[in-house]
N, C-alpha and C positions, 0 to 999 in steps of 0.2 A: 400508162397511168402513173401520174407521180406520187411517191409517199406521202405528199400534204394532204392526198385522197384520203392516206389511212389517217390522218392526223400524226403522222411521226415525219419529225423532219430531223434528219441525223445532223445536223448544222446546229442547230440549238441543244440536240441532247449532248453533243460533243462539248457545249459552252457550257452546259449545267456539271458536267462531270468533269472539266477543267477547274470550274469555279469555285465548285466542290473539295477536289483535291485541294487547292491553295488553301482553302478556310479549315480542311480539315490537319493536314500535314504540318503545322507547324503545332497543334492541339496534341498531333499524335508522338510529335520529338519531345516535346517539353515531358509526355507522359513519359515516355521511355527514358527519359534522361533523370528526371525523377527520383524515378525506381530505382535507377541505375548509382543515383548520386546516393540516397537513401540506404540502399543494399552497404555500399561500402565504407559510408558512414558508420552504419552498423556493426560493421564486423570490427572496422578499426577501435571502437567506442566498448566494444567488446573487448580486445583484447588489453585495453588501457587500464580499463574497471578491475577487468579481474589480477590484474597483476597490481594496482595499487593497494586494492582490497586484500590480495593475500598476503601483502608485504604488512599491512597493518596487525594481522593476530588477531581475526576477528573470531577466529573459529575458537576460542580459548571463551570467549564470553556465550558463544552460540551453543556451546557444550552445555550449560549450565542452566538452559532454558529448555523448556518443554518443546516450542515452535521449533527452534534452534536446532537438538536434537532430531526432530522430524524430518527438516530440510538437509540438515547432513547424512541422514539414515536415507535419503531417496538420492542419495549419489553424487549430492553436488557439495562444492565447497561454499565458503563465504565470499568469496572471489568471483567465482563462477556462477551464484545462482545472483548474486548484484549485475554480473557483466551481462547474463542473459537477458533479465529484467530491463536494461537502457536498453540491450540492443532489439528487444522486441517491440518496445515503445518507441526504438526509433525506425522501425520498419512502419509500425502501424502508422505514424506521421507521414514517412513518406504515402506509402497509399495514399493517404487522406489528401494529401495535398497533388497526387498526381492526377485521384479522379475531379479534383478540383480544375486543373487544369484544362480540361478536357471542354471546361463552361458549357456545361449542358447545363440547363436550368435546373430541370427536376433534380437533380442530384446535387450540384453546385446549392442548392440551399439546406439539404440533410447535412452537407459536409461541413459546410459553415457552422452549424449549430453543436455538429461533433466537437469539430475544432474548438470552439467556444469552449467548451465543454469540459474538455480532455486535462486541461489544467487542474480542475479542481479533481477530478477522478485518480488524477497523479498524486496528487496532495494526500487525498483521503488514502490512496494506497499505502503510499508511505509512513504516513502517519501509524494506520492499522497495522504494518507489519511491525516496525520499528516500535510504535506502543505496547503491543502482545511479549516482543521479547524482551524490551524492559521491563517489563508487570511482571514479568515471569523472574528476572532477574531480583528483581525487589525482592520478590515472592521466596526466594531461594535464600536472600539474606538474612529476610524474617527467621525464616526455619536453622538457620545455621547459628545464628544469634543466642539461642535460647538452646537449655538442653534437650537434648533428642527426649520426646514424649508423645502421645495423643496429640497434647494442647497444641503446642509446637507447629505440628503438622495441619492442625484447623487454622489458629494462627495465619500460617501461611499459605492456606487454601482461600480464607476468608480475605486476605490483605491482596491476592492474584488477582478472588472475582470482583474486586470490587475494583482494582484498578482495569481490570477487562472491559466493566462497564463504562467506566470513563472513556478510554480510550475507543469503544466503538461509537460513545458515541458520538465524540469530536469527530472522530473518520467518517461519520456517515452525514453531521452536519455538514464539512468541508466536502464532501460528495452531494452538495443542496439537495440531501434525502430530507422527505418529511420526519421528522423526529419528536412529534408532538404525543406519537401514545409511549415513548419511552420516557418522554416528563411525567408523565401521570403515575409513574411506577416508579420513579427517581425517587422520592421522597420514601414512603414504603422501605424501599429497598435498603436506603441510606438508612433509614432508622434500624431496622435487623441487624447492617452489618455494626453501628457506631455499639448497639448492644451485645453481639456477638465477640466484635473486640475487646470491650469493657470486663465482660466475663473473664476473658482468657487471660488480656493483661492481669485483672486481677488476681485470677488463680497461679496465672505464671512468679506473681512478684508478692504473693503473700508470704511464703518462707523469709523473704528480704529484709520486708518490711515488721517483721515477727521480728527479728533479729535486730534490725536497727533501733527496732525502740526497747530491747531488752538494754542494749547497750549504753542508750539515753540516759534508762533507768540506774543502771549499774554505776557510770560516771555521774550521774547526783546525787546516789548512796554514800559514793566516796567522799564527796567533798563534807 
């Protein structure tokens, strides 16, 4: 009895798994190579970052920052927690583009639309981190600016959160987050702090201004 009895004929199934290997095997190098290229991209892209970054003195500004502080307090430098950041984002590329390679349908079209994607999420990251420790730096100046008091330190609470809210919410426009119930609370909010500032400036710069027009007064006495 021959196998075409069973419906198995090893002649054809040997063509299907030849045919197979060829259409799969150059899907599965491109994958491996990938990774491969990706991995060492990473580490070298690593090492570059963080050694530019600590030649720069960033950790003198990130001292002085709320975020700043937090990220050097969990062990890393300025150097180091930049060089980790590319080098993750360049791991995560590669994946993205190896399981692309692979052209399976089903997934070849989630990965495209990552890919697409992944720029603005980089954007909005950047933005967000880099925005929080400027706001906070600002925020720092405020307070150093004026003499140490109460006001001082609202001052410089009121002038962080309001640059916070700016800055999240550009990083979360540039991440094509919907952002429309955080407009409806913009205004509100702007109005609070424009009056919160107004108070403090003026309680901070009444003594000044007490003095300045005493002295107005006193030089058209004289003449």
């Amino acid at each position: 009895m021959s196998d075409a009895t069973y419906g198995f004929e090893p002649s054809g199934f040997l063509n299907a798994l030849i045919a197979g290997f060829f259409d799969w095997a150059p899907r599965l190098i491109v994958f491996a190579v990938t990774l491969l290229v990706g991995w060492i991209v990473g580490r070298l892209l690593y090492s570059a970052v963080s050694r530019i970054v600590g030649r720069m003195g960033w950790e003198h500004y990130m001292r002085k920052t709320v975020i700043g502080r937090a990220i050097l307090s969990s062990g890393y430098t300025a150097g180091t927690f930049s060089a980790s950041v590319v080098k993750w984002l360049t791991y995560l590329v590669a994946i993205l583009y190896s399981i692309y390679a692979l052209n399976i349908p089903e997934l070849s079209a989630g990965v495209s639309q990552v890919l697409a994607y992944l720029p603005s999420l980089v954007t909005g990251i950047v933005i967000l981190v880099v925005g929080l420790i400027l706001a906070d730096w600002t925020a720092e100046l405020v307070r150093q600016g004026q003499p140490k008091s109460e006001l001082s330190t609202l001052a410089s609470d009121v002038v962080r959160v309001f640059l916070y809210f700016i800055v999240i919410t550009v990083a979360l426009a540039n991440m094509r987050i919907d952002i429309t119930i955080i407009y409806i609370f913009a205004t509100p909010i702007a109005w609070s702090i424009a009056i919160i500032l107004g108070i403090v400036v003026g309680w901070t710069l009444k003594d000044r201004v007490k003095e300045l027009i005493e002295r107005v007064l006193r030089g058209s006495e004289g003449r």
